[in-house]
ZADO-1210 file (C-alpha; in nm, 4 decimals, padded with zeros to 6 digits):
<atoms>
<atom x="-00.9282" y="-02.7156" z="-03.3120" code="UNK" pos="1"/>
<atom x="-01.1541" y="-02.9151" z="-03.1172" code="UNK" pos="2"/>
<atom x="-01.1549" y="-03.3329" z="-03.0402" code="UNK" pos="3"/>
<atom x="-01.3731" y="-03.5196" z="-02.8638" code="UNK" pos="4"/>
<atom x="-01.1278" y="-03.8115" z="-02.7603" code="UNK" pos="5"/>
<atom x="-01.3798" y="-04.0312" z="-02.5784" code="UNK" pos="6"/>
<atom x="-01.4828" y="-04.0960" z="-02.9212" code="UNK" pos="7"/>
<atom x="-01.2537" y="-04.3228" z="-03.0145" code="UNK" pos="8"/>
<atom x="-01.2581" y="-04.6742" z="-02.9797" code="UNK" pos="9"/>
<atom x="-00.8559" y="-04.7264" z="-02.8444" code="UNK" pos="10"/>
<atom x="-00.8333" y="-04.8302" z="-02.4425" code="UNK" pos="11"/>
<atom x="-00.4808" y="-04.6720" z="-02.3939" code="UNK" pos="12"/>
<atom x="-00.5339" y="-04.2989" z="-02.3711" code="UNK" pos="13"/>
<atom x="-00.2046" y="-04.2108" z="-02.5191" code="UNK" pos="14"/>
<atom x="-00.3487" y="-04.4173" z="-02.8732" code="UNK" pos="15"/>
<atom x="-00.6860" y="-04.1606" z="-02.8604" code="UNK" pos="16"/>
<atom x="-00.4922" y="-03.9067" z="-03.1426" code="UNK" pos="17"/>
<atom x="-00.5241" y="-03.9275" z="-03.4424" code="UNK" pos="18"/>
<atom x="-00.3947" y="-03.6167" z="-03.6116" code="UNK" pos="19"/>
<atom x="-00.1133" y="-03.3686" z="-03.5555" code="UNK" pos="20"/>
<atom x="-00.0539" y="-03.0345" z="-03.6456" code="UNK" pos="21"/>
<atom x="00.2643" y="-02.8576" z="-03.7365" code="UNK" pos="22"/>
<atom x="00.4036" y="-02.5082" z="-03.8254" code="UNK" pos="23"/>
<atom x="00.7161" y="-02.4754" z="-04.0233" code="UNK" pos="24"/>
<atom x="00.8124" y="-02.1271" z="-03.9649" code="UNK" pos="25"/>
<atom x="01.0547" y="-02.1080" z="-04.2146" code="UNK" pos="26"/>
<atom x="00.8657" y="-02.1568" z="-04.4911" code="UNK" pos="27"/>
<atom x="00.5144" y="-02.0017" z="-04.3150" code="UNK" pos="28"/>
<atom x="00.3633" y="-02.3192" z="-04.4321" code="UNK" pos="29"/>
<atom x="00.1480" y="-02.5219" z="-04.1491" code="UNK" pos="30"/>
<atom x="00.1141" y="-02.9005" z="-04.1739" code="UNK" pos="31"/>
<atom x="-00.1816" y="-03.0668" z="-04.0611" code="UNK" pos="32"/>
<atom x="-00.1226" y="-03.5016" z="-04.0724" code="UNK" pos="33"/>
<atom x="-00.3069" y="-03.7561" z="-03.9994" code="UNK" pos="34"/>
<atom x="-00.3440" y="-04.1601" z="-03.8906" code="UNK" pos="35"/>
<atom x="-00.6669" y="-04.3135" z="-04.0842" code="UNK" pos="36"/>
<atom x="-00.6721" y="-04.7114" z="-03.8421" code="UNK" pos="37"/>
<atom x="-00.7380" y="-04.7514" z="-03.5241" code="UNK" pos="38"/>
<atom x="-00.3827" y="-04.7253" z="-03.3376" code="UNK" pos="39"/>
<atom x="-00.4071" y="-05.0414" z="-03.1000" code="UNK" pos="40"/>
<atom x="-00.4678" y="-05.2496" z="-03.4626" code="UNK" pos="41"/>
<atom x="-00.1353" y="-05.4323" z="-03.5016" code="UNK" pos="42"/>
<atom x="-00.2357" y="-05.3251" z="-03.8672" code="UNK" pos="43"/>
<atom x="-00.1981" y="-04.9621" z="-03.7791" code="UNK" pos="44"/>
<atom x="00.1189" y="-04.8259" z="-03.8882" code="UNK" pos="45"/>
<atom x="00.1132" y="-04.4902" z="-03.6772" code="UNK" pos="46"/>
<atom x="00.3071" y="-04.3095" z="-03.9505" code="UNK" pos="47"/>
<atom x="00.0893" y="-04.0285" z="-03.9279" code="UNK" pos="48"/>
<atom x="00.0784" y="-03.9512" z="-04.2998" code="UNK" pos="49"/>
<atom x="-00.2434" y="-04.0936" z="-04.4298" code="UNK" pos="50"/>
<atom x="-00.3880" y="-03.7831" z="-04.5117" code="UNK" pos="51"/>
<atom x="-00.1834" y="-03.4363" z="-04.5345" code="UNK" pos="52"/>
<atom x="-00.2945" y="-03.0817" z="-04.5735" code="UNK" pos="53"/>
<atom x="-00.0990" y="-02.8082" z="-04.5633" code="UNK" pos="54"/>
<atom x="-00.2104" y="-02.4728" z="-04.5562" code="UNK" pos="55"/>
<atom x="-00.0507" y="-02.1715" z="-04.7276" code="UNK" pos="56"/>
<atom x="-00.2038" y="-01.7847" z="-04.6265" code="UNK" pos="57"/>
<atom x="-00.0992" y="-01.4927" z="-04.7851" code="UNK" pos="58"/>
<atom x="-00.1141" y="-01.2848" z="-04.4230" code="UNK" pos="59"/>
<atom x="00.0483" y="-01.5961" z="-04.2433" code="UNK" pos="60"/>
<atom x="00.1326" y="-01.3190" z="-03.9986" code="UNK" pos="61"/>
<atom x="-00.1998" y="-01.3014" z="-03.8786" code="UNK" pos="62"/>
<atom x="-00.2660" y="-01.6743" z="-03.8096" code="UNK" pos="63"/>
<atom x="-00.1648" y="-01.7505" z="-03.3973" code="UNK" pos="64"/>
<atom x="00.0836" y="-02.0612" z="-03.4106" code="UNK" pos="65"/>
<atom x="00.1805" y="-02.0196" z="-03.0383" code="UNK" pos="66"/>
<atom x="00.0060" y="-02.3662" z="-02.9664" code="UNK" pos="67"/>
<atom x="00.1425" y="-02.5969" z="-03.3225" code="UNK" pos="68"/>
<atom x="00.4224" y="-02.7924" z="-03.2654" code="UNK" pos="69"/>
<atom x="00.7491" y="-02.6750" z="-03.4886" code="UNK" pos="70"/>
<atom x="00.8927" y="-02.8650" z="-03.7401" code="UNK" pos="71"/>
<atom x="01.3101" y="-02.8533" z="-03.5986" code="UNK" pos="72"/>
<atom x="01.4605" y="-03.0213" z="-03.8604" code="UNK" pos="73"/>
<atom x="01.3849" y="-02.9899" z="-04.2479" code="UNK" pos="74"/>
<atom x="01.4853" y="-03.2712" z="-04.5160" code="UNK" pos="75"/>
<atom x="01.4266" y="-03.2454" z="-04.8859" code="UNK" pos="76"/>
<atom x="01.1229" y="-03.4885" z="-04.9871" code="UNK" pos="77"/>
<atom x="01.0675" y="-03.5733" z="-05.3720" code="UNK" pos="78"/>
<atom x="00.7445" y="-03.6059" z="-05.3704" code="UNK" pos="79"/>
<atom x="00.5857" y="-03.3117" z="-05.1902" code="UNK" pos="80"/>
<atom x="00.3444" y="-03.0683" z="-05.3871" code="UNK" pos="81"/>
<atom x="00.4485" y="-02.7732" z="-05.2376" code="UNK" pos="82"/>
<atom x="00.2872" y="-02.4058" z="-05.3867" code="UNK" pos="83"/>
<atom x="00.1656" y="-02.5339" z="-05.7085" code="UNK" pos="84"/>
<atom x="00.4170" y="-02.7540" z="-05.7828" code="UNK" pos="85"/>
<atom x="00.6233" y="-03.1121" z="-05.7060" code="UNK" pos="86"/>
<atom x="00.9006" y="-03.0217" z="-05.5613" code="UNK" pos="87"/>
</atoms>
């Protein structure tokens, strides 16, 4: 993927991202989240889970996760639509 961080509006560098992308090995799913305000708002809640797509492929094998951050620790969440169902 490809940002263009000078466009966005925040002074403090480390506030330019807005999205993060994950790979949970495990369960060859990869997690894609994002932050929808401006992150130097004191309105901005930087929880990073304003939007969320995860991706399912049946050859997972084929798709290069060398540079997605991986998920270490798993909890259960009840509200998750995982594979066709909530889970």
């Amino acid at each position: 993927m490809y940002f263009i961080f000078d466009h966005n509006a925040e002074a403090n560098e480390s506030l330019t991202h807005y999205n993060v992308l994950f790979v949970a090995i495990e369960n060859e799913i990869i997690i894609f989240v994002f932050e929808d305000i401006r992150r130097d708002l004191v309105s901005c809640d930087n929880d990073f889970r304003d939007a969320i797509i995860y991706i399912c492929a049946s050859l997972y094998s084929f798709i290069s996760t060398n540079n997605f951050s991986e998920i270490a620790e798993v909890n259960d969440v009840t509200s998750f639509y995982y594979r066709g169902y909530i889970k």
